[in-house]
C-alpha positions as CSV (number, residue, x, y, z in Angstrom):
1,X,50.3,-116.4,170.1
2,X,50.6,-118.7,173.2
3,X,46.5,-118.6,173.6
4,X,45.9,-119.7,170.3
5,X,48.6,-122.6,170.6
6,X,46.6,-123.5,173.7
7,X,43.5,-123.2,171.9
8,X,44.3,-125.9,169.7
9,X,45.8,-128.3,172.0
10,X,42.4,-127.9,173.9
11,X,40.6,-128.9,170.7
12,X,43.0,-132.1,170.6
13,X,42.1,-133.1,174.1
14,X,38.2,-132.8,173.1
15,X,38.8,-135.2,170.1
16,X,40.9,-137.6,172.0
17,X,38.0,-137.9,174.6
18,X,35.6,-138.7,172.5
19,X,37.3,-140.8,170.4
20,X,37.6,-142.8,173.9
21,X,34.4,-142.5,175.0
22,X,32.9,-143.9,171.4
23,X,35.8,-147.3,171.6
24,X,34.7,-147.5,175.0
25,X,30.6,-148.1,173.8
26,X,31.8,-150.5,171.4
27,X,33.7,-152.8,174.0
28,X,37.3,-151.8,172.5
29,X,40.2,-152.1,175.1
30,X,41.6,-148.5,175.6
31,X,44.4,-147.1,173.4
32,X,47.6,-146.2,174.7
33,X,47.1,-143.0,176.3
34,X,48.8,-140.0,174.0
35,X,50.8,-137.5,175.7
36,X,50.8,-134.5,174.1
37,X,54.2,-132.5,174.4
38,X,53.8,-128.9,175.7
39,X,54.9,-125.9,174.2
40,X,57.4,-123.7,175.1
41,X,57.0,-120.9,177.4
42,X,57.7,-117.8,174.6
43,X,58.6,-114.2,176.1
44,X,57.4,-111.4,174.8
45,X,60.3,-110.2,172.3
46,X,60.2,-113.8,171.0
47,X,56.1,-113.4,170.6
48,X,57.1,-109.9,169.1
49,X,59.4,-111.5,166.8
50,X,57.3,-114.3,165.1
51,X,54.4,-111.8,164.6
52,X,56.5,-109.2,162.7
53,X,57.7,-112.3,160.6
54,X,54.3,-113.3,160.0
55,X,53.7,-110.2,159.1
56,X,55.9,-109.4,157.2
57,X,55.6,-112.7,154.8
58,X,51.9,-112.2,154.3
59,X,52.7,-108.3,153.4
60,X,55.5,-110.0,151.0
61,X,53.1,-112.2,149.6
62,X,50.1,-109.5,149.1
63,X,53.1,-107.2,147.5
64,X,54.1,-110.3,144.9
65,X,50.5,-110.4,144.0
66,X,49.6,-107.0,143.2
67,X,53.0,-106.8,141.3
68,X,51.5,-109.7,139.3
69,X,48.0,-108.1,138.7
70,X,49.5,-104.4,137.8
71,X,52.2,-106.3,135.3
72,X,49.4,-108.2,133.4
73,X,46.9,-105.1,133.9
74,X,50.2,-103.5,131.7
75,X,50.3,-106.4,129.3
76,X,47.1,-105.9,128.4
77,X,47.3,-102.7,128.0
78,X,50.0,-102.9,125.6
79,X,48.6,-105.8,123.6
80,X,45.1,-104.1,122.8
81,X,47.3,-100.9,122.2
82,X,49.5,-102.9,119.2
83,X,46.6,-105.5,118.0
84,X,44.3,-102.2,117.7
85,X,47.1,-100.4,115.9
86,X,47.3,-103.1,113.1
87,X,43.8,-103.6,112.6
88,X,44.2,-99.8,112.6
89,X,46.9,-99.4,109.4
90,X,44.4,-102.4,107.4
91,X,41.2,-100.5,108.2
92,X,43.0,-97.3,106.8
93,X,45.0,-99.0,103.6
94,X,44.5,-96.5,100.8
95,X,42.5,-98.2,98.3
96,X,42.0,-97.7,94.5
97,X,39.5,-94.4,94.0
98,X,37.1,-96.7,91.6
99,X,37.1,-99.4,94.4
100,X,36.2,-96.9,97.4
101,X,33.2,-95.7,95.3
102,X,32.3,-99.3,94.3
103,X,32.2,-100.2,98.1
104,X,28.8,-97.6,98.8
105,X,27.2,-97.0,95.5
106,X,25.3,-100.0,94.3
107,X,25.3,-99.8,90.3
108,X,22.3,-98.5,88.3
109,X,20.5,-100.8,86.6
110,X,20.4,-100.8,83.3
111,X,17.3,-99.7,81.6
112,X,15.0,-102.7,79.7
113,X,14.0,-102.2,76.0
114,X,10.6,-102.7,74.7
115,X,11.0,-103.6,71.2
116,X,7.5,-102.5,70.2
117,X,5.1,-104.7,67.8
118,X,5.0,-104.7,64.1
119,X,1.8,-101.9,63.0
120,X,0.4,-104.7,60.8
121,X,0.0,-107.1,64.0
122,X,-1.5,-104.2,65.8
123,X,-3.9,-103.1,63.3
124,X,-5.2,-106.6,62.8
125,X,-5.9,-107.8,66.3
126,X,-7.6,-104.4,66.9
127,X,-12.0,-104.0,67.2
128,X,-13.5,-100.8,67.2
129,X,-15.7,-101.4,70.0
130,X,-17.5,-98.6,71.7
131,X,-16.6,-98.4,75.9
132,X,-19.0,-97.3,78.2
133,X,-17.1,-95.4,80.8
134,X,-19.3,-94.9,84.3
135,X,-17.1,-91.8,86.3
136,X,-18.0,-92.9,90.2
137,X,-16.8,-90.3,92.6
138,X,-15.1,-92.3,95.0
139,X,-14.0,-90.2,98.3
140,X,-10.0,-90.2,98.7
141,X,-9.0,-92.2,102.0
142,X,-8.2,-90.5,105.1
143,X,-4.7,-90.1,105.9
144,X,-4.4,-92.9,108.9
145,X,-0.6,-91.5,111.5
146,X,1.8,-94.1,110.8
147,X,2.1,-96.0,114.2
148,X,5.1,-98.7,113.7
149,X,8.3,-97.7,111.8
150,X,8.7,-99.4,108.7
151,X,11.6,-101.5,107.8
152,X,14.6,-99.4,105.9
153,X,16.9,-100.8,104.0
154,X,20.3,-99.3,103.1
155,X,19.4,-96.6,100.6
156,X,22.8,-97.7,98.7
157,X,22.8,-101.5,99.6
158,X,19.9,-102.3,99.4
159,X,21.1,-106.3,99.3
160,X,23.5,-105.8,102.3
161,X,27.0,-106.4,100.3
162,X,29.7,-106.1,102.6
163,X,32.0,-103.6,101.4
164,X,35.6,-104.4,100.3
165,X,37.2,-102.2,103.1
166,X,35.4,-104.3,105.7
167,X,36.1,-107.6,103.7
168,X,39.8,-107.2,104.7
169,X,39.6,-107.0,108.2
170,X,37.0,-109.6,108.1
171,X,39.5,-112.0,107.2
172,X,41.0,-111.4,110.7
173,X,38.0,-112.0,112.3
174,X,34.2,-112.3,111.0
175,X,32.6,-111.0,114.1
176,X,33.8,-107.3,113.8
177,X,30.9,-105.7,112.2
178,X,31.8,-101.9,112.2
179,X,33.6,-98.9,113.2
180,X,33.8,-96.4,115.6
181,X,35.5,-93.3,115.5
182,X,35.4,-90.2,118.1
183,X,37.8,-88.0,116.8
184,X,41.3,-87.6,118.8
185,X,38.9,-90.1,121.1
186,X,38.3,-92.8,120.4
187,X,39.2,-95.2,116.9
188,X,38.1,-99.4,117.2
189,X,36.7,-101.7,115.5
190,X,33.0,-103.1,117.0
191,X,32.5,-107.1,116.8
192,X,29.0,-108.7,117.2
193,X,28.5,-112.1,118.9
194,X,26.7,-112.7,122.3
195,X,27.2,-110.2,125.3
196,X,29.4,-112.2,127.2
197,X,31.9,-113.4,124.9
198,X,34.0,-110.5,124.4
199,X,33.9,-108.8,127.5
200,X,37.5,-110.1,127.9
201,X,38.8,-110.4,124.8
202,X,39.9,-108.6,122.2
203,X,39.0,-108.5,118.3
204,X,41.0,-111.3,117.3
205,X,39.5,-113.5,120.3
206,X,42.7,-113.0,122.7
207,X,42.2,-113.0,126.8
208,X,42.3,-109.3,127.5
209,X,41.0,-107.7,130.3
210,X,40.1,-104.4,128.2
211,X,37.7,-106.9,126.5
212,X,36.3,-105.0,123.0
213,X,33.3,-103.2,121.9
214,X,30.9,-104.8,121.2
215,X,27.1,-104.6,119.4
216,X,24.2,-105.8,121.3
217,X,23.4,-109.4,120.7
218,X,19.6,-108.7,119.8
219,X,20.5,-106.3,117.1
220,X,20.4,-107.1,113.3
221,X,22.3,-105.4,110.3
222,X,20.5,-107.2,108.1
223,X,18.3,-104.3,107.3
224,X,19.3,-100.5,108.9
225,X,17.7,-100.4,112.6
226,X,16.7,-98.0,114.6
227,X,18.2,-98.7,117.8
228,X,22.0,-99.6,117.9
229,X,23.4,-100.0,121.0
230,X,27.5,-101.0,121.7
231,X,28.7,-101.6,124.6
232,X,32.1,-101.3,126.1
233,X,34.2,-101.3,129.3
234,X,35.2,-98.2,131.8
235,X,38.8,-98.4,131.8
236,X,40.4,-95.9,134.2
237,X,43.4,-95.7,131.5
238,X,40.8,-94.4,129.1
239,X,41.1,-97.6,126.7
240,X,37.9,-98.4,125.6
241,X,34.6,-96.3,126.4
242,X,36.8,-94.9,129.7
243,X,37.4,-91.9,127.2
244,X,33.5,-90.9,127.9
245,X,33.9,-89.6,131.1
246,X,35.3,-86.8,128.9
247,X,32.0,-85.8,127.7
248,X,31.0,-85.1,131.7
249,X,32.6,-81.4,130.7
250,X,30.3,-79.2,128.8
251,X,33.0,-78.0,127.3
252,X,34.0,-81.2,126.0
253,X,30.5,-82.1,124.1
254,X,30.6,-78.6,122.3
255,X,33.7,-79.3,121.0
256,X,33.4,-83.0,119.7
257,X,29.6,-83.3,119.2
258,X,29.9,-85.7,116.0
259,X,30.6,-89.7,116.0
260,X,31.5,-91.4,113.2
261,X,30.3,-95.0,113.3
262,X,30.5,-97.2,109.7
263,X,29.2,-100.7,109.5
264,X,30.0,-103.4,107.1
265,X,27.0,-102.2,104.7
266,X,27.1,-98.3,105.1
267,X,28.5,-94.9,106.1
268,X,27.3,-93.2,109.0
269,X,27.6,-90.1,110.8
270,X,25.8,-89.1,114.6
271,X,25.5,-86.1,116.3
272,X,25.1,-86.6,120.4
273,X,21.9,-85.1,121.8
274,X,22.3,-86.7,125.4
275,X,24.2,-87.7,128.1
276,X,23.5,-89.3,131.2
277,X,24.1,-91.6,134.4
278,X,21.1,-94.0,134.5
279,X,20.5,-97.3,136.9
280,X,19.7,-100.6,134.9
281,X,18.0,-102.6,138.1
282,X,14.7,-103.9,138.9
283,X,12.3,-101.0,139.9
284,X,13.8,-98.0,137.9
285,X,12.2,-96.5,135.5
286,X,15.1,-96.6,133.1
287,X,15.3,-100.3,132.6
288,X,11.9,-99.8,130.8
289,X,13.6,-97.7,128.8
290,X,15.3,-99.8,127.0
291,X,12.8,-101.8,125.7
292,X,11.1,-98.7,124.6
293,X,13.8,-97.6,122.9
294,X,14.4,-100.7,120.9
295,X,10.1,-101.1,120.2
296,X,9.2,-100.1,116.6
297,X,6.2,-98.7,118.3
298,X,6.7,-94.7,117.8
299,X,4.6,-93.9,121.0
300,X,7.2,-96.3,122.9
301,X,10.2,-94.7,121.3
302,X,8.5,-91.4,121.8
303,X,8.4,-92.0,126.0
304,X,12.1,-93.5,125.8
305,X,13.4,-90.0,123.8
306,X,11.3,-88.1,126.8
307,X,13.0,-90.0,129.4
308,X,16.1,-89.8,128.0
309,X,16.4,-86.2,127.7
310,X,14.6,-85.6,131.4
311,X,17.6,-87.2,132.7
312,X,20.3,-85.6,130.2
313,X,23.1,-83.3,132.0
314,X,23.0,-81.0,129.8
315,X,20.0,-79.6,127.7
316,X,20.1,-80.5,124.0
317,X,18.6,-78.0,121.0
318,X,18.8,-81.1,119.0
319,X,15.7,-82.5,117.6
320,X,15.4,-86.4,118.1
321,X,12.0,-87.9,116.5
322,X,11.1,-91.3,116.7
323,X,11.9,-92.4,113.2
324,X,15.5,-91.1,113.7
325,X,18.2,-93.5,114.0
326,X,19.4,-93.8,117.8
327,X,22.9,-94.8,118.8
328,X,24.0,-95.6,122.6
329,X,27.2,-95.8,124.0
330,X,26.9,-98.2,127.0
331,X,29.8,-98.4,129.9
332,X,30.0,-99.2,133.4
333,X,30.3,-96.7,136.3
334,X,31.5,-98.9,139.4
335,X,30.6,-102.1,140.2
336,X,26.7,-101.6,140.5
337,X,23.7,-101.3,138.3
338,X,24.8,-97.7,137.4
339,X,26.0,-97.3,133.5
340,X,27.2,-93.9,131.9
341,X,25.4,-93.5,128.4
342,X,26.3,-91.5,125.1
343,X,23.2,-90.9,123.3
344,X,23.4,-89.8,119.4
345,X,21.2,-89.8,116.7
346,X,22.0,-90.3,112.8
347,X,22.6,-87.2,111.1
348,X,19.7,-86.8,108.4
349,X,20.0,-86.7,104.8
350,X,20.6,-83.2,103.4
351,X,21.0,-81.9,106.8
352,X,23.6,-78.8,107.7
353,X,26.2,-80.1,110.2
354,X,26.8,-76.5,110.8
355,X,23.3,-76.0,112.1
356,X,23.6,-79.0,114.1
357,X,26.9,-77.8,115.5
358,X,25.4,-74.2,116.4
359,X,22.6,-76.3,118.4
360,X,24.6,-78.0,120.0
361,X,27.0,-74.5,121.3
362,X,23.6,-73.5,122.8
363,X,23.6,-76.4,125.4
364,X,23.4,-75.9,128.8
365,X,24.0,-77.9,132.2
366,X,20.7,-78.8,133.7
């Protein structure tokens, strides 16, 4: 302690020289000369002493502030628990049985009559006339490979009409845009905006450091799409997507291979096919992978469903094709470039979940 009291009195001395030396250049008659006191000679238990009291107040003060951080990590907590509770209850408000099948099924329309002409009308605006009919055998066109996927609209909304279950907790917020549902997992509502906005903050647009899930920015509901990707983050108390590190187990994926995810304009069910730790960075090949992925080139998507199941941890027996409807579930894993991603596809129409759920049982770690 004494060394770095005399440390500083040595940089006083310095200063005061050549403040001196600079009044002297300029023809300034010398200030009064400043005698600095000294300090006092301190023994060693009184050194002791004041460096166990610093001590002890910066340990104090790092205490207070962790205290801080773990009580509003707690609040937070708590808040997303309650606010995703009652958006919870209004998601699930029983609604009329007529109104739950008006909210999928777009009505049929109704069927336009011809009223047909009077015969007399017919009869006089019709002239024998002979045709002359020439039969030209034309060659049927080859079959051409489709090479872009097509635009799909909602097979039962085919105009997009937000459904009255979604209309309600829309009036809390128009951002959320779905819901996602792991079951005994995982149960929230997914908001679109940009990617930042949410990161900390909830559904309703509170500060919280859980932040929400939320759709990538680029993607469009307008019309179904192919690639749907929802982000959310790692929380070690499992809020969020921190409940994926479950589906590291083998066990765990045979067990609960289905997602639910419903947006505002359809139902929709996903089995997983794939999961795996990839790097997002300049220089990896899975950052091209997600522009593949989202391409409506089927060769692209083709190389991205390659990719994804050459890095899966556990092999699949379920068939992905490009066409199919791909779902990822994006989260962090540290601070780095490294992200943990659920893969799933959209269960197809028709299709035997019990077949899908027997594939599945035949996974293996790779």
């Amino acid at each position: 302690m004494q060394k770095l009291f005399d440390q500083i009195r040595g940089a006083i001395q310095v200063q005061l020289r050549k403040a001196r030396r600079r009044r002297r250049r300029r023809g300034l008659p010398p200030r009064k000369q400043l005698d600095l006191p000294k300090l006092p000679e301190w023994s060693a238990e009184q050194k002791s002493a004041i460096l166990r009291t610093a001590m002890l107040v910066v340990c104090s003060a790092v205490f207070v502030f962790s205290l801080s951080k773990l009580m509003d990590y707690f609040h937070d907590y708590l808040q997303k628990k309650q606010a995703a509770a009652e958006l919870r209850a209004v998601y699930y408000e029983e609604e009329e049985p007529d109104q739950q099948e008006e909210d999928w099924i777009q009505p049929t329309p109704q069927p336009r009559l011809i009223t047909p002409e009077p015969a007399q009308n017919l009869a006089a605006e019709y002239k024998p006339e002979v045709q002359k009919t020439q039969i030209v055998n034309t060659p049927a066109p080859s079959p051409t490979p489709q090479s872009v996927l097509k635009k799909i609209y909602y097979p039962n909304n085919p105009d997009a009409v937000v459904s009255s279950r979604f209309e309600k907790i829309r009036r809390q917020n128009k951002d959320i845009v779905g819901w996602l549902t792991i079951d005994g997992l995982l149960d929230e509502a997914v908001v679109h905006r940009d990617n930042d906005y949410y990161l900390r903050r909830d559904y309703r647009g509170y500060h919280n450091e859980n932040g929400s899930l939320f759709l990538e920015e680029t993607c469009s509901l307008k019309t179904r799409p192919y690639t749907l990707m929802i982000y959310g983050h790692n929380m070690k108390s499992g809020l969020m997507f921190g409940c994926l590190r479950n589906y590291e187990r083998l066990s765990f994926y045979r067990q609960n291979p289905f997602i639910t995810f419903d947006t505002a304009y359809e139902k929709g069910k996903y089995v997983i096919f794939s999961i795996a730790n990839m790097m997002f960075a300049d220089g990896y090949q899975d950052t091209a992978m997600l522009a593949q992925i989202n391409s409506s080139s089927i060769e692209q998507r083709q190389k991205a469903i390659d990719l994804i199941e050459s890095r899966a941890k556990f092999v699949s027996k379920v068939d992905v094709q490009p066409d199919d409807q791909i779902m990822m579930l994006i989260t962090c894993l540290g601070d780095g470039d490294a992200r943990r991603i659920l893969f799933a596809r959209r269960v197809r129409d028709g299709e035997d979940e019990e077949m899908l759920r027997h594939q599945v049982d035949k996974a293996k770690v790779r």
